[in-house]
N, C-alpha and C positions, 0 to 999 in steps of 0.2 A: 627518152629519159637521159639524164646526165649522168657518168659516167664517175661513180664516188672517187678512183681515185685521184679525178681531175677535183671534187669538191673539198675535200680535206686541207689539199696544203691552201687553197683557196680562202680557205677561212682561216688561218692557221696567221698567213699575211696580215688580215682586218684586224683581226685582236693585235697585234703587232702594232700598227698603226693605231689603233684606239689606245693604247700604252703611250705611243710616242708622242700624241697628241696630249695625250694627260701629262707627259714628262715637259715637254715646252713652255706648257704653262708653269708649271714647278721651276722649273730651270728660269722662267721671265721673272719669275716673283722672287729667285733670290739672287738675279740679276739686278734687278732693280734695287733691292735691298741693300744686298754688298758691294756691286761694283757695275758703274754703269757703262755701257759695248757701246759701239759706236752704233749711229741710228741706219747706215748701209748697212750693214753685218746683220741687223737683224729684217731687216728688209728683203736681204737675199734668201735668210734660209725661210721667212716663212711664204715668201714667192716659192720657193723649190718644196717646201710641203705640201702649196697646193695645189702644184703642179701633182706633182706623187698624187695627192687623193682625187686628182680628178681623174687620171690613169684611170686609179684604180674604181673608181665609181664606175667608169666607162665602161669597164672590163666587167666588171658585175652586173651592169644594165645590161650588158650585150648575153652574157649567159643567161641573166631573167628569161630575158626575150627566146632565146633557145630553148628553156626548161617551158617556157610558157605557151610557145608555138605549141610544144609535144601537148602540154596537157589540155592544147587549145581544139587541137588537133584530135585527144579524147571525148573531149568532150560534144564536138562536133559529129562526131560518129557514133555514138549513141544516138545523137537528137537525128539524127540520119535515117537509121534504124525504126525509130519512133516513127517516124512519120513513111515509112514503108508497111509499119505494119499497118497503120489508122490505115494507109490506103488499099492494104489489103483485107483487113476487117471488113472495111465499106464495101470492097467489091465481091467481098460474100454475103455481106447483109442482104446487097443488093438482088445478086443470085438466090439467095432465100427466098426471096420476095418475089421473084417473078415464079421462080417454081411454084410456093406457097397460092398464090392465087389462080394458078392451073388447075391444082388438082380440084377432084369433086368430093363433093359432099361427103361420100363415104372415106377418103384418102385422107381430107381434112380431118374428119373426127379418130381416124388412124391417129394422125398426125400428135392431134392434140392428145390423145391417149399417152402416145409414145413420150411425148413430153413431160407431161404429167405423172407419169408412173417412175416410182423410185422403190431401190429396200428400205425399210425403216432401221434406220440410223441407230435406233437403241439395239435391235436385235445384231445387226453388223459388228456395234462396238464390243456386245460379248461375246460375240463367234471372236474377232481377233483376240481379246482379253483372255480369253481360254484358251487360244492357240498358245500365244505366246506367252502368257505368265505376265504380263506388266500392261499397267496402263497404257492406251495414247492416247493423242491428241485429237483434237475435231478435226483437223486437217486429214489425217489419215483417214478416218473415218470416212470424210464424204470422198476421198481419191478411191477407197475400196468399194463405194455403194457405187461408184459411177464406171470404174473395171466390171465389176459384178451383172450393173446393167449391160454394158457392153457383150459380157460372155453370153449372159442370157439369152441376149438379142442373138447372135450369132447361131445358139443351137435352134431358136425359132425357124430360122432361115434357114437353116438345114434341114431339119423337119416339114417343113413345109415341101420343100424340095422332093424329099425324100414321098409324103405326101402326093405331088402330082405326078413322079413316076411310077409309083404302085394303080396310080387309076382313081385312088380313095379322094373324096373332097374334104373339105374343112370340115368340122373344129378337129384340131389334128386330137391323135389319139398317143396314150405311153408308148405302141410299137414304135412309132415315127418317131417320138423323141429318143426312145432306146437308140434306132437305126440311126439318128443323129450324134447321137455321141458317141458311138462303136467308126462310126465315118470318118471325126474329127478327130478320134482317137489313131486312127490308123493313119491320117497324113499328120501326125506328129504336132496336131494345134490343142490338143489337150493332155498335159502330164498325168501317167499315168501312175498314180502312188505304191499301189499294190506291186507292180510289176519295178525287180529292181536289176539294173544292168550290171550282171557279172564283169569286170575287169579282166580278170586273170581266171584260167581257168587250170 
């Protein structure tokens, strides 16, 4: 990025010269009118005008080109970016895919279950609407139904856990969930509301 207070007096010059430009002409037309200059004299100075404006043209194309590297230079690393992640997208998709057609029959219809199954989206937006007092958005909405999934999933798996060291086999039962979330509760992966941490004693 260029550096404003290099940009200021920079422009501060143009207008200058877009004045003086308009004054020459002023100045030729009541040259011509009142009193005619010799045809050198005006030869020299508008030779040395454009000289000056190519300077300064010069000078201006080469800061473009500075300002323009940078923003070329942005724009280039987004699109960079971009196509890091297409390739990393693909190389998960792809990873999906080979897993996905390993598993069996029964892992598959897991699969698809897991997929398949969501909280419903009205009941979420009035849990949050009654927490907080205000509307939201559908956005929030499904960012909360798919945390939600995720916790749920989490105490299953603890459960289930919890499940093959007792000995007991599936369909788990409330012990196992209880002992699942007293588990997660104690390594500090579930806040616990009721319980509040004294400060100062």
């Amino acid at each position: 990025m260029a550096d404003p207070a290099r940009i200021k007096p920079e422009a501060k010059p143009e207008r200058a010269t877009s004045a003086d430009e308009e004054h020459p002409k002023s100045e030729d037309a009541e040259d011509a009118s009142a009193t005619a200059k010799p045809a050198d004299v005006n030869k020299e100075a508008s030779s040395q005008d454009q000289a000056k404006q190519e300077e300064k043209a010069d000078m201006a194309a080469g800061e473009d080109e500075e300002e323009g590297g940078a923003s070329k230079r942005l724009k280039v690393e987004p699109e960079k970016k971009k196509e890091r992640r297409q390739k990393v997208d693909e190389d998960e998709i792809q990873k999906m895919q080979v897993l996905v057609s390993s598993f069996s029959e029964e892992q598959l219809n897991r699969y698809e279950m897991y997929r398949r199954s969501a909280f419903p989206k009205a009941a979420i937006k009035r849990l949050i609407q009654s927490i907080t007092g205000s509307s939201v958005s559908q956005n929030v909405v499904i960012a909360m139904s798919g945390i939600s999934k995720v916790f749920a999933g989490e105490i299953v798996e603890e459960a289930l856990d919890v499940c093959e060291k007792w000995g007991d086999t599936p369909p788990l039962q409330p012990k196992h969930m209880r002992e699942a979330v007293r588990r997660l509760k104690s390594r500090a992966q579930i806040p616990n509301t009721k319980y509040k941490q004294i400060l100062f004693h």
